[in-house]
N, CA, C and O atoms as a Tripos MOL2 file, in Angstrom:
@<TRIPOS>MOLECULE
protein
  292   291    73     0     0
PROTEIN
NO_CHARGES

@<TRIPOS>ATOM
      1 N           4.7290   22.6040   67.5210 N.3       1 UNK1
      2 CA          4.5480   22.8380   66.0990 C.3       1 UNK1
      3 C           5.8560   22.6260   65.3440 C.2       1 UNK1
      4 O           5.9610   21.9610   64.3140 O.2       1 UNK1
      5 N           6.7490   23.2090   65.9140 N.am      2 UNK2
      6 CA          8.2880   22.8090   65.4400 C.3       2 UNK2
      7 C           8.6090   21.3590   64.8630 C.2       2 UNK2
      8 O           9.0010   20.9590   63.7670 O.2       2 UNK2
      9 N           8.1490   20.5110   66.5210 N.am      3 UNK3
     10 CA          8.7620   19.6380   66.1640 C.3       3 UNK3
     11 C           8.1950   18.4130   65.2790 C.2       3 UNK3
     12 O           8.6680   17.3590   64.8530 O.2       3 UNK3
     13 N           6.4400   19.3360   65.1860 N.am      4 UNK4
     14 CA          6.0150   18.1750   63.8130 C.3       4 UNK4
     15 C           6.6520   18.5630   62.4240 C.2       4 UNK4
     16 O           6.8450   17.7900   61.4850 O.2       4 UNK4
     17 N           6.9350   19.8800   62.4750 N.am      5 UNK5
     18 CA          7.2150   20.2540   61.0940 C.3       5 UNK5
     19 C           9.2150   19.6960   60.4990 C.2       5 UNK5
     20 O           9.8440   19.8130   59.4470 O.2       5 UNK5
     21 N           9.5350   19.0950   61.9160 N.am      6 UNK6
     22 CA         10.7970   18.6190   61.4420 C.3       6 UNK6
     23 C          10.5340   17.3800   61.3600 C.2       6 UNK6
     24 O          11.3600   16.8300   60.6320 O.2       6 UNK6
     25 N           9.5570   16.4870   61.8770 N.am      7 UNK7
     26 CA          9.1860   15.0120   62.1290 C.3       7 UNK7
     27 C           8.7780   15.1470   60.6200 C.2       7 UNK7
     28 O           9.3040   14.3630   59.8300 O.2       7 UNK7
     29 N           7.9800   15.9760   60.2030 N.am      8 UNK8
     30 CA          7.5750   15.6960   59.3820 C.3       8 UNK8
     31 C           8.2570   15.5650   57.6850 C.2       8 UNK8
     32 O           7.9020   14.9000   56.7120 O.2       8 UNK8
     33 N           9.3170   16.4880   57.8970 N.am      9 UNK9
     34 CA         10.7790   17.1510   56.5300 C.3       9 UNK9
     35 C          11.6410   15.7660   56.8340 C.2       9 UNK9
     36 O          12.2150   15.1660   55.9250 O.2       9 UNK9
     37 N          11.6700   15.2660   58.4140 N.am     10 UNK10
     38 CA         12.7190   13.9120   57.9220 C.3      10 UNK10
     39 C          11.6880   12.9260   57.6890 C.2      10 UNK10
     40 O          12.2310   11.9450   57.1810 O.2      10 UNK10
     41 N          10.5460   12.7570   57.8200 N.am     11 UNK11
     42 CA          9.6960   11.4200   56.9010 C.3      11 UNK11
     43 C           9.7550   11.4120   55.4190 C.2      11 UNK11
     44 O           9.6840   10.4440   54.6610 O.2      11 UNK11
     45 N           9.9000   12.6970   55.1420 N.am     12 UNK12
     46 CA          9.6670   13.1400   53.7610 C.3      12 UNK12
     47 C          11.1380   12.4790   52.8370 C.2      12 UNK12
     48 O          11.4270   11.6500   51.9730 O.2      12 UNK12
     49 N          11.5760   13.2150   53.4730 N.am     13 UNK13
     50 CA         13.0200   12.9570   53.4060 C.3      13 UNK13
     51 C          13.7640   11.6680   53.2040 C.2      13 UNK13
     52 O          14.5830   11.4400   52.3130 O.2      13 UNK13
     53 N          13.3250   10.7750   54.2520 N.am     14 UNK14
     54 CA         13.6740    9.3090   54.1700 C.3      14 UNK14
     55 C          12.6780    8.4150   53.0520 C.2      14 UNK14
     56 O          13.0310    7.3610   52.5220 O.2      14 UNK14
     57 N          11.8530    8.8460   52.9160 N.am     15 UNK15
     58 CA         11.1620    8.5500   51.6910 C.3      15 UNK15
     59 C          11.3860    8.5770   50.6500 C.2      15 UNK15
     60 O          11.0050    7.7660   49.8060 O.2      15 UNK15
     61 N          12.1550    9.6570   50.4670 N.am     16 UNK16
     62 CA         12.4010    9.8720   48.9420 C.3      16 UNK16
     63 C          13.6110    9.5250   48.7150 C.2      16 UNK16
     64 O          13.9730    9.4410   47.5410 O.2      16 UNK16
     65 N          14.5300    9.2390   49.7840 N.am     17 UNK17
     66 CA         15.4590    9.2230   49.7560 C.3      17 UNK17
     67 C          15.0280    6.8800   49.1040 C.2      17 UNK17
     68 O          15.2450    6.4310   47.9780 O.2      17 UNK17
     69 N          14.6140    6.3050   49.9720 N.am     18 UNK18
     70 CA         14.1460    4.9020   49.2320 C.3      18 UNK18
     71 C          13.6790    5.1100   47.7190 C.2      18 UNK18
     72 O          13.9020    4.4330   46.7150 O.2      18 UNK18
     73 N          13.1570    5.9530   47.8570 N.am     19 UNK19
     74 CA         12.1880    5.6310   46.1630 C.3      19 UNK19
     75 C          13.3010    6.3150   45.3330 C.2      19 UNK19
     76 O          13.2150    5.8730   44.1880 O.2      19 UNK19
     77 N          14.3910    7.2850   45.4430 N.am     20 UNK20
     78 CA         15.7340    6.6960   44.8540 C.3      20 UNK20
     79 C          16.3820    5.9640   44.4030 C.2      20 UNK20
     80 O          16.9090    5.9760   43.2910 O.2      20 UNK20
     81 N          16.4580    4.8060   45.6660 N.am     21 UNK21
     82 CA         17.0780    4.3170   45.5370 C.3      21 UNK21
     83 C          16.7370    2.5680   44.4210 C.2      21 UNK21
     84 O          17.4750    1.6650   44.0260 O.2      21 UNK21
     85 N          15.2140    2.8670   44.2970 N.am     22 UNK22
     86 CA         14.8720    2.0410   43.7140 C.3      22 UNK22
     87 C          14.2120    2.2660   41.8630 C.2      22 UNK22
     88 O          13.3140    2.9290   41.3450 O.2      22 UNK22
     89 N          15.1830    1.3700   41.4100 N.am     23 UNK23
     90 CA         15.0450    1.4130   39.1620 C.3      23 UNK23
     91 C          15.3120    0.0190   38.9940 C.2      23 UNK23
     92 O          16.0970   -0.9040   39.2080 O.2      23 UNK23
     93 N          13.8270    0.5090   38.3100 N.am     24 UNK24
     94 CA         13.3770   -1.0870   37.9040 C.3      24 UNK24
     95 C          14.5830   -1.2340   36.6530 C.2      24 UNK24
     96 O          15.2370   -0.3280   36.1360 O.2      24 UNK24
     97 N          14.6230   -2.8030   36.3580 N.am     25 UNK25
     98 CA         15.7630   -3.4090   35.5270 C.3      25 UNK25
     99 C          15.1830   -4.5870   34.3480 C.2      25 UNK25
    100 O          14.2270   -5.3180   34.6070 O.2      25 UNK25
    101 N          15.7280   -4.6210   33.3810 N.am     26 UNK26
    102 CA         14.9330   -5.4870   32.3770 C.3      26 UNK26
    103 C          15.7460   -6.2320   32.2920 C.2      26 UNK26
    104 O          16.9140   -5.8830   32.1220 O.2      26 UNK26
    105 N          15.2410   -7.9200   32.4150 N.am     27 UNK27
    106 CA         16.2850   -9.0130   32.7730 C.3      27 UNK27
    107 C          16.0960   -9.5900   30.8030 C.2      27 UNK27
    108 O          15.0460   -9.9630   30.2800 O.2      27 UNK27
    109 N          17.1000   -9.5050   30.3060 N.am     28 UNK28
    110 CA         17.0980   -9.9510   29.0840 C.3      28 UNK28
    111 C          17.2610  -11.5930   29.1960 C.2      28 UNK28
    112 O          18.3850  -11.8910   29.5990 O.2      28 UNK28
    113 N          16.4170  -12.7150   28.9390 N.am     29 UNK29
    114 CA         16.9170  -14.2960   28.9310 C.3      29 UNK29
    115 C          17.2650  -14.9510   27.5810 C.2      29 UNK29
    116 O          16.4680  -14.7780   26.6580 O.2      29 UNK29
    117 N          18.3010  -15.6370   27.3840 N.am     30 UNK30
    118 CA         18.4160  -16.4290   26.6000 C.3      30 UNK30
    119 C          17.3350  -16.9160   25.4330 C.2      30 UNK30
    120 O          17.5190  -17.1690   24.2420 O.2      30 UNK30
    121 N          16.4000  -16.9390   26.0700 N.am     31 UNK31
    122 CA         15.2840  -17.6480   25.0290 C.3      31 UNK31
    123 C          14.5840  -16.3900   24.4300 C.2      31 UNK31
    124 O          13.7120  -16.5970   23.5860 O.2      31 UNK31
    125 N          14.9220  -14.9120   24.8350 N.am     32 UNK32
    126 CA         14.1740  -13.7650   24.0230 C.3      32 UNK32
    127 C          13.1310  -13.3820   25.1320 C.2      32 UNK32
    128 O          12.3240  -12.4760   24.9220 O.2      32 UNK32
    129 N          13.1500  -14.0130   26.2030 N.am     33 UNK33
    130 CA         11.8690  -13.3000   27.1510 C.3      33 UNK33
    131 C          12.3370  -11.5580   27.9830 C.2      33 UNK33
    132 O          13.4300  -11.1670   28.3920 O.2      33 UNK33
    133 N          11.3260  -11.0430   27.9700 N.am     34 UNK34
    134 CA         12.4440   -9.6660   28.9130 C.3      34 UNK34
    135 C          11.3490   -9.6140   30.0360 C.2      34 UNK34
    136 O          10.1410   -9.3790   30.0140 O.2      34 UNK34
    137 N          12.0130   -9.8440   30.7680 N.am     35 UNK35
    138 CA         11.4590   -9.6430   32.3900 C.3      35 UNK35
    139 C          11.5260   -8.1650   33.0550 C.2      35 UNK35
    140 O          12.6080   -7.6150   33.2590 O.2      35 UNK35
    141 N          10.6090   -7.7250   33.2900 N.am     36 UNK36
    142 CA         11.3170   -5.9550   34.0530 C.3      36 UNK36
    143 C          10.4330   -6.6640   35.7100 C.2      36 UNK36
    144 O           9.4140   -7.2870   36.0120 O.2      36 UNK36
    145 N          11.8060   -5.9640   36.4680 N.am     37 UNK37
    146 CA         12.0530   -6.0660   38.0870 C.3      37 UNK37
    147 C          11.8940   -4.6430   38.3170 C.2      37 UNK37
    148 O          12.4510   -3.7750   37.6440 O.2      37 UNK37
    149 N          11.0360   -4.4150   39.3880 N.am     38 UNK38
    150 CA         11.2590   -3.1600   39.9490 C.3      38 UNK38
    151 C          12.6070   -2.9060   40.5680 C.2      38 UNK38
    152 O          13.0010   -1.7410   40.5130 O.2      38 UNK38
    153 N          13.4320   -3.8570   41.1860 N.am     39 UNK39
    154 CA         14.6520   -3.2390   41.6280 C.3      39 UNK39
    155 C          15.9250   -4.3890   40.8460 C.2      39 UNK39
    156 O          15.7570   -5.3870   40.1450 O.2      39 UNK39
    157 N          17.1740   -3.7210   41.3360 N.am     40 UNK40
    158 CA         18.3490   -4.9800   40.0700 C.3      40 UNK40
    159 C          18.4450   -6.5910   41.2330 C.2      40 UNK40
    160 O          18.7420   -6.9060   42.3850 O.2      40 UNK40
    161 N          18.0370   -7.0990   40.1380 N.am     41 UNK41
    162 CA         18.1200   -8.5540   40.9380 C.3      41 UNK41
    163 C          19.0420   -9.0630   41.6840 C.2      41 UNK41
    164 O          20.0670   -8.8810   41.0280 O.2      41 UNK41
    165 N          19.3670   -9.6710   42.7970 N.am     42 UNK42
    166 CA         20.3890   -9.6740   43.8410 C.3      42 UNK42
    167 C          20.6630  -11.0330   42.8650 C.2      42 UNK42
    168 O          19.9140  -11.3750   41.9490 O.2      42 UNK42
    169 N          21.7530  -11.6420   43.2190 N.am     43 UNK43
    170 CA         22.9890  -12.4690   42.5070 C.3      43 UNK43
    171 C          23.1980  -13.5440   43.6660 C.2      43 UNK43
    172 O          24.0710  -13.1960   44.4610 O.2      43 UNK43
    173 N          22.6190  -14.7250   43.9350 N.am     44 UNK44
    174 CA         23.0220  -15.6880   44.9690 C.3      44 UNK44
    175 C          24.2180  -16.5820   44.2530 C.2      44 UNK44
    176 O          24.1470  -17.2260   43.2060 O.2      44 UNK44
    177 N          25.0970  -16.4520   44.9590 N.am     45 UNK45
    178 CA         26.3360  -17.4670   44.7830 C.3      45 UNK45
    179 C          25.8630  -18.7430   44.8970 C.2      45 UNK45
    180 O          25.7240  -19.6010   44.0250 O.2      45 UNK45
    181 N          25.6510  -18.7710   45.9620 N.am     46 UNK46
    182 CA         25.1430  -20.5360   46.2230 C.3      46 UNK46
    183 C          23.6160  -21.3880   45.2720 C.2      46 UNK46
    184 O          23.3300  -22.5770   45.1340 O.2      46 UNK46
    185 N          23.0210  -20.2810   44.8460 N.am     47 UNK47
    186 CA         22.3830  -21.4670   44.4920 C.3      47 UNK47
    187 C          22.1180  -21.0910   42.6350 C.2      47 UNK47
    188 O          21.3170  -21.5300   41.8100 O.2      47 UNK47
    189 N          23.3120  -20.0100   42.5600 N.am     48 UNK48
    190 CA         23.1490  -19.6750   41.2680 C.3      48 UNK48
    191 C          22.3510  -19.3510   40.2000 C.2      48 UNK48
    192 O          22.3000  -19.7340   39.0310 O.2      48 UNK48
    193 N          21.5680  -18.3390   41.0470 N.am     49 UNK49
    194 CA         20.2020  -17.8990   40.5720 C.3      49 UNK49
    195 C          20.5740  -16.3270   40.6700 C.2      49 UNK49
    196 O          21.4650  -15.7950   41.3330 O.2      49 UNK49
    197 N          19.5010  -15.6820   39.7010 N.am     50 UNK50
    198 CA         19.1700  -14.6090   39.9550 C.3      50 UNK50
    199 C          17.9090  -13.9840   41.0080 C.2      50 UNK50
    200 O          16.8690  -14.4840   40.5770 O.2      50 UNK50
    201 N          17.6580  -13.3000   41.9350 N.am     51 UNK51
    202 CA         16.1710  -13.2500   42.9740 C.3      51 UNK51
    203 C          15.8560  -11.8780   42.6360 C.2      51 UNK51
    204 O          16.6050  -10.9630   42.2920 O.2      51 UNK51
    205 N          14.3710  -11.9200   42.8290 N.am     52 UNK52
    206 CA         13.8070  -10.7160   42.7550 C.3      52 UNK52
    207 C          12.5230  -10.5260   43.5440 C.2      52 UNK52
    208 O          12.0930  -11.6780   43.5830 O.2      52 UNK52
    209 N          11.7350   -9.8370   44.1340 N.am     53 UNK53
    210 CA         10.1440  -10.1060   44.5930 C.3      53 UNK53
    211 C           9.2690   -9.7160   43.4150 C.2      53 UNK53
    212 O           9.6550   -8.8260   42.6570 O.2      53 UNK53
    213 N           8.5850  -10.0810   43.3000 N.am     54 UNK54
    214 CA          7.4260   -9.6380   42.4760 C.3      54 UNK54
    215 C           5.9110   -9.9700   43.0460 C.2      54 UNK54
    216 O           5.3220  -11.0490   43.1150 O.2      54 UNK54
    217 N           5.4670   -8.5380   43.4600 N.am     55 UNK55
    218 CA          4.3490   -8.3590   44.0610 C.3      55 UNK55
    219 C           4.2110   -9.0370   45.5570 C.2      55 UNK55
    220 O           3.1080   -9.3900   45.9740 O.2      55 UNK55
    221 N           5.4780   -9.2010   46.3730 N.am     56 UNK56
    222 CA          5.7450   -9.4860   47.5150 C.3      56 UNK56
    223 C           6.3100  -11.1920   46.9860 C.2      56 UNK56
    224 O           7.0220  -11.7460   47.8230 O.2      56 UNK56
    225 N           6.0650  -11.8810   45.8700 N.am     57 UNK57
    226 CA          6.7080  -13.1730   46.1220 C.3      57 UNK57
    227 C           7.8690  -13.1980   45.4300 C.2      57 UNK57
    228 O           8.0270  -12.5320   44.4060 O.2      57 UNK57
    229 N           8.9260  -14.1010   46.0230 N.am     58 UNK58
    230 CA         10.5930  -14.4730   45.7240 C.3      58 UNK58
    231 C          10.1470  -15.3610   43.9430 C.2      58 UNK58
    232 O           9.3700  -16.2050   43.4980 O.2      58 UNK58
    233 N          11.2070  -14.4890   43.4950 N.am     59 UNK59
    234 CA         11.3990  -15.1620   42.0820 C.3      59 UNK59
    235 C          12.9810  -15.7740   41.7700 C.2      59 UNK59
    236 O          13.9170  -15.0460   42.0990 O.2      59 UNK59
    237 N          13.1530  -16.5340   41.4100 N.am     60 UNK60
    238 CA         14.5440  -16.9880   40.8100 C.3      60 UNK60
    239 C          14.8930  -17.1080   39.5220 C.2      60 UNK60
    240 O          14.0210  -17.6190   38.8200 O.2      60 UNK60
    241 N          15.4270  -16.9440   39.2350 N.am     61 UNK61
    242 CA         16.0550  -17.0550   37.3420 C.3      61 UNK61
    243 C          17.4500  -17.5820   37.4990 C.2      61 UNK61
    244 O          18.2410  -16.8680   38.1140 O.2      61 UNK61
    245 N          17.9210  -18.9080   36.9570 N.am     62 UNK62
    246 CA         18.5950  -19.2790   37.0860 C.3      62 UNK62
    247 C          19.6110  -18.6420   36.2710 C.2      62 UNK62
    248 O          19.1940  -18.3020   35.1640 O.2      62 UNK62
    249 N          21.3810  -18.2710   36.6210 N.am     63 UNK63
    250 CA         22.4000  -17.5840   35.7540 C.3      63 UNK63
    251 C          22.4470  -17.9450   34.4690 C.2      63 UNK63
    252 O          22.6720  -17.1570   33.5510 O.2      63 UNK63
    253 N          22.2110  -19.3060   34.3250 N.am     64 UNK64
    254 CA         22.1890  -19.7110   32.9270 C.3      64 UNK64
    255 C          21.4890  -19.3370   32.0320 C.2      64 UNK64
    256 O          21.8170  -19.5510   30.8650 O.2      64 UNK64
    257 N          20.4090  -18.7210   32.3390 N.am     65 UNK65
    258 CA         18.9210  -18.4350   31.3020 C.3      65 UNK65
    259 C          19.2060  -16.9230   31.4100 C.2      65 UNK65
    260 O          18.5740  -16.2820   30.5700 O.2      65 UNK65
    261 N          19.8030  -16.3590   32.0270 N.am     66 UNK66
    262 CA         20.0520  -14.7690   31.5460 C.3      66 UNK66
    263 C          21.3380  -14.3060   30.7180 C.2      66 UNK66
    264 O          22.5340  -14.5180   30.9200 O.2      66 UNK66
    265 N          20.6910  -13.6210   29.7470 N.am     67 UNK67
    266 CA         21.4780  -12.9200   28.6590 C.3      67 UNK67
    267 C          21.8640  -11.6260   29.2330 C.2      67 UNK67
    268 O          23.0430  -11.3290   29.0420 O.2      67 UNK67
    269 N          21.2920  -10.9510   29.7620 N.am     68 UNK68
    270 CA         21.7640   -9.3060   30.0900 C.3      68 UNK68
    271 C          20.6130   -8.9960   31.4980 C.2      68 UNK68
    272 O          19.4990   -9.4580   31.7430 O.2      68 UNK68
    273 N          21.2910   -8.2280   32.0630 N.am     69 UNK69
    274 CA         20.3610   -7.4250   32.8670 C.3      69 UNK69
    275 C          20.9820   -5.3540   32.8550 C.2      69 UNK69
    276 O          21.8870   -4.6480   33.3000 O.2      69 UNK69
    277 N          19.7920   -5.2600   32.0650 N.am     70 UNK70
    278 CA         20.1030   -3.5560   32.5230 C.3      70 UNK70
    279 C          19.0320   -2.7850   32.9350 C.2      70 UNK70
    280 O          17.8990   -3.2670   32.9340 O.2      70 UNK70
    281 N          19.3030   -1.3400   33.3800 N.am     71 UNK71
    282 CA         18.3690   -0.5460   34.1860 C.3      71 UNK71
    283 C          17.3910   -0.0370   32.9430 C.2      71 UNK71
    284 O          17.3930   -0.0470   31.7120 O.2      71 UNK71
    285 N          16.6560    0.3580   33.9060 N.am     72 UNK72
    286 CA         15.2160    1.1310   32.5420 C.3      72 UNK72
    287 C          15.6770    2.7080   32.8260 C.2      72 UNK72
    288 O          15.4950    3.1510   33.9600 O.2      72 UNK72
    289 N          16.1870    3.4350   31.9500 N.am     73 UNK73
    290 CA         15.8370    5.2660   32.2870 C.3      73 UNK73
    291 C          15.2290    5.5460   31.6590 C.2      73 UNK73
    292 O          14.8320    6.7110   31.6610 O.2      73 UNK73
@<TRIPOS>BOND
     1     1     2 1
     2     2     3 1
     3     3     4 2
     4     3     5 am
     5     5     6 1
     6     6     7 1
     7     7     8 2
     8     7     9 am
     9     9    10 1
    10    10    11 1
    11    11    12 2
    12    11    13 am
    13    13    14 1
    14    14    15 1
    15    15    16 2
    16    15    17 am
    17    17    18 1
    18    18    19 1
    19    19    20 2
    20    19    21 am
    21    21    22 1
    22    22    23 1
    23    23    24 2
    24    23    25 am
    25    25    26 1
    26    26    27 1
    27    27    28 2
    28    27    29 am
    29    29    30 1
    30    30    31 1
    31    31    32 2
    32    31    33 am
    33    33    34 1
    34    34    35 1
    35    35    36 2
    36    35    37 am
    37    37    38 1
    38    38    39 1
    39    39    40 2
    40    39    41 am
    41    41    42 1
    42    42    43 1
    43    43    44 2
    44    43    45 am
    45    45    46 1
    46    46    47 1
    47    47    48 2
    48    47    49 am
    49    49    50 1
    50    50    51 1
    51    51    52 2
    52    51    53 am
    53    53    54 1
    54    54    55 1
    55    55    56 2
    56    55    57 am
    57    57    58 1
    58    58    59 1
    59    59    60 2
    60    59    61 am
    61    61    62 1
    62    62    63 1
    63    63    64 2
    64    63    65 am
    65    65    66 1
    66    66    67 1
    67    67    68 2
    68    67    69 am
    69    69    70 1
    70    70    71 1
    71    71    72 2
    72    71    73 am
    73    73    74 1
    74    74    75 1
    75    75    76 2
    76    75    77 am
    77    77    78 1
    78    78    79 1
    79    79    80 2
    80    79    81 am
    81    81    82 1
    82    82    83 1
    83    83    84 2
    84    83    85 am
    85    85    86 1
    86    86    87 1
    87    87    88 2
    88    87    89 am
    89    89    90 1
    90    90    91 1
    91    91    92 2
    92    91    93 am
    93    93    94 1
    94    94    95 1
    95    95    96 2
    96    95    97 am
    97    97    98 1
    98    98    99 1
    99    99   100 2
   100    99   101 am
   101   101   102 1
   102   102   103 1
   103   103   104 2
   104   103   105 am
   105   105   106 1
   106   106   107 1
   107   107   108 2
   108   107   109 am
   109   109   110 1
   110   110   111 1
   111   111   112 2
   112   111   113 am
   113   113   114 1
   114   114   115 1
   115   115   116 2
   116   115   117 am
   117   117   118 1
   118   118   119 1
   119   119   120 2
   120   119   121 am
   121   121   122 1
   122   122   123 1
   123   123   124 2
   124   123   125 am
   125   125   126 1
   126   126   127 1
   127   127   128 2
   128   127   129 am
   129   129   130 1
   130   130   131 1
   131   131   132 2
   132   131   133 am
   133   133   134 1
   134   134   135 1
   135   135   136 2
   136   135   137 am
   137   137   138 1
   138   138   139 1
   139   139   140 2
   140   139   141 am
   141   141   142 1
   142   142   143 1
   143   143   144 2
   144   143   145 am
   145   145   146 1
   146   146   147 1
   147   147   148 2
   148   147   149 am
   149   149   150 1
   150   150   151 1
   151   151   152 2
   152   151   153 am
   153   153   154 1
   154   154   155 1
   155   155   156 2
   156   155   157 am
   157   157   158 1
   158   158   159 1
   159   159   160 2
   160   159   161 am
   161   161   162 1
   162   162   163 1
   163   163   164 2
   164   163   165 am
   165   165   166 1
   166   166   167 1
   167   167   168 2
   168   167   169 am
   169   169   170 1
   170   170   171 1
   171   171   172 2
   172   171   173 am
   173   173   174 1
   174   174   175 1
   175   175   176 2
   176   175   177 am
   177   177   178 1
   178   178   179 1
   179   179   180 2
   180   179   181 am
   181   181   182 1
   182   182   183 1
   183   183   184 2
   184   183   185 am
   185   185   186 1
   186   186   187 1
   187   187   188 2
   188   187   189 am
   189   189   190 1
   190   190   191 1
   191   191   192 2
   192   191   193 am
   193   193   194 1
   194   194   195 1
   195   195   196 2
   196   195   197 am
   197   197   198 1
   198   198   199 1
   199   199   200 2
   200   199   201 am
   201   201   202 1
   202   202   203 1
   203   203   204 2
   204   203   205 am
   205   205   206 1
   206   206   207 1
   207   207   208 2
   208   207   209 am
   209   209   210 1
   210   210   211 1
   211   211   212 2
   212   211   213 am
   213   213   214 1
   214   214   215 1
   215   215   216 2
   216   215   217 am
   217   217   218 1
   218   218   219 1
   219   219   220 2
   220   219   221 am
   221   221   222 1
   222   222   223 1
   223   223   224 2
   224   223   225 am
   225   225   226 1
   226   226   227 1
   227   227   228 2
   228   227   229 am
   229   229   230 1
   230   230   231 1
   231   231   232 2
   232   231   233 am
   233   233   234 1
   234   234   235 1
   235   235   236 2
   236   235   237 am
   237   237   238 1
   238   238   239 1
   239   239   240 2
   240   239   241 am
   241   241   242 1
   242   242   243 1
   243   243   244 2
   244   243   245 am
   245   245   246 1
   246   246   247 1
   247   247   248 2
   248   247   249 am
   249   249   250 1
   250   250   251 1
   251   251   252 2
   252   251   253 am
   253   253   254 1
   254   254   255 1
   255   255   256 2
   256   255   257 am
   257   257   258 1
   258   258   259 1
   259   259   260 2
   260   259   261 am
   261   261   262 1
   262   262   263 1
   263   263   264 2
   264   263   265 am
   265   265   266 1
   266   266   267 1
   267   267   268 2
   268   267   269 am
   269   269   270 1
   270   270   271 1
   271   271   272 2
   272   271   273 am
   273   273   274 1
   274   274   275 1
   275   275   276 2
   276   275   277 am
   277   277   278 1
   278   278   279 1
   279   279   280 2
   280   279   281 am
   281   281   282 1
   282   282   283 1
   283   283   284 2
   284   283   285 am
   285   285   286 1
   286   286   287 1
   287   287   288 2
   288   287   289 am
   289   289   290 1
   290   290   291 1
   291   291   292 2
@<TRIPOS>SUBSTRUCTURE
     1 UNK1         2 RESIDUE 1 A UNK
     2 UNK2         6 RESIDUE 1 A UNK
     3 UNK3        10 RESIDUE 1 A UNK
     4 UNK4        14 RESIDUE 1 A UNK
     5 UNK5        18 RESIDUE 1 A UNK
     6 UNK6        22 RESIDUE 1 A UNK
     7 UNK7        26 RESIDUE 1 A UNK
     8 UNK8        30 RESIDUE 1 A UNK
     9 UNK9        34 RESIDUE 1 A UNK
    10 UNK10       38 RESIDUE 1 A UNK
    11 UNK11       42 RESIDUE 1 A UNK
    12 UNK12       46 RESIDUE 1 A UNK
    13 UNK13       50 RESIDUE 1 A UNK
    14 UNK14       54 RESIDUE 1 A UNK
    15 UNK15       58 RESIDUE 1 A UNK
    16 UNK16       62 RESIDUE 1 A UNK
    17 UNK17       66 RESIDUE 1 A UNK
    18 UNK18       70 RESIDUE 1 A UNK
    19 UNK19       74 RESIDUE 1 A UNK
    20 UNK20       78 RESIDUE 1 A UNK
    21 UNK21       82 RESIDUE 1 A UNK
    22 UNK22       86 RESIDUE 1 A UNK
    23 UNK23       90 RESIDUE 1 A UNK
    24 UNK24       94 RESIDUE 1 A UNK
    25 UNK25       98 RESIDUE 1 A UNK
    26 UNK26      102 RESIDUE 1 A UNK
    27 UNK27      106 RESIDUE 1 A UNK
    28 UNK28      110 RESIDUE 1 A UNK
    29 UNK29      114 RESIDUE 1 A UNK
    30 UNK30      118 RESIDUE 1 A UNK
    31 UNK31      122 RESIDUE 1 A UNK
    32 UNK32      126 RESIDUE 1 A UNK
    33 UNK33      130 RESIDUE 1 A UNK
    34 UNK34      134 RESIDUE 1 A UNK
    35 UNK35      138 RESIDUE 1 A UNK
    36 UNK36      142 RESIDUE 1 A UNK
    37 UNK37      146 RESIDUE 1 A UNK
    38 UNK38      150 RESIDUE 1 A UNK
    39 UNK39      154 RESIDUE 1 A UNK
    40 UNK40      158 RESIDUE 1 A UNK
    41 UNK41      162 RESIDUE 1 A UNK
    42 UNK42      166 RESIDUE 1 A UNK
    43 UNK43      170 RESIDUE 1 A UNK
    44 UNK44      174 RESIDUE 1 A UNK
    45 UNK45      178 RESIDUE 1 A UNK
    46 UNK46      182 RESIDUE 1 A UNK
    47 UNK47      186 RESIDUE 1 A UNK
    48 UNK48      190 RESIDUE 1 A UNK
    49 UNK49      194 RESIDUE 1 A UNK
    50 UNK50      198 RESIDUE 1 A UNK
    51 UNK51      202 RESIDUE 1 A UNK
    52 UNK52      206 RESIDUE 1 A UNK
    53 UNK53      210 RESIDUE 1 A UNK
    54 UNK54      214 RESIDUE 1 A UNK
    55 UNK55      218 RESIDUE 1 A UNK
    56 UNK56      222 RESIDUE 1 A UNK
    57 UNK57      226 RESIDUE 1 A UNK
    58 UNK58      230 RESIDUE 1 A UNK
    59 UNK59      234 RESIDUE 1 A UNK
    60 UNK60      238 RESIDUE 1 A UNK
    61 UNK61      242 RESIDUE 1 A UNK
    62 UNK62      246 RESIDUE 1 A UNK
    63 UNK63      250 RESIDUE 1 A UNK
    64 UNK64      254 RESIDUE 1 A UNK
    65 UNK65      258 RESIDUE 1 A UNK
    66 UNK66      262 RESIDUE 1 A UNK
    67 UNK67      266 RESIDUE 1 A UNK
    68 UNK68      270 RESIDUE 1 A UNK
    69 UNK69      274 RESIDUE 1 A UNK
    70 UNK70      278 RESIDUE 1 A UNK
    71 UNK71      282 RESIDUE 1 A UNK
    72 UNK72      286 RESIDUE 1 A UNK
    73 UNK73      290 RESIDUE 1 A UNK
């Protein structure tokens, strides 16, 4: 019984501890569009894009077409 009730406080635990770690971000573009990402878009050097998933698929926004990116509180 113990040791479900600790299996169970660190599932909990590591859970919440992800959904922390994740705030969605509103990608402001150049042309006036606002994009909101559930998490802050990763930054590829090489191919000079912005990436994000949306609804499990890879998105890109190229650096040039973004004006701002900030968090939603």
């Amino acid at each position: 019984m113990t040791r479900k009730l600790l299996a169970l406080a660190l599932a909990t635990t590591a859970l919440g501890g992800l959904a922390a770690c994740s705030h969605p971000n509103v990608v402001q573009t150049k042309d006036g569009q606002q994009i909101v990402t559930p998490d802050e878009p990763e930054y590829n050097k090489k191919s000079g894009t912005y990436q994000y998933e949306d609804n499990g698929k890879k998105v890109q926004i190229n650096k040039d077409d973004v004006h701002s990116i900030q968090e939603v509180k």
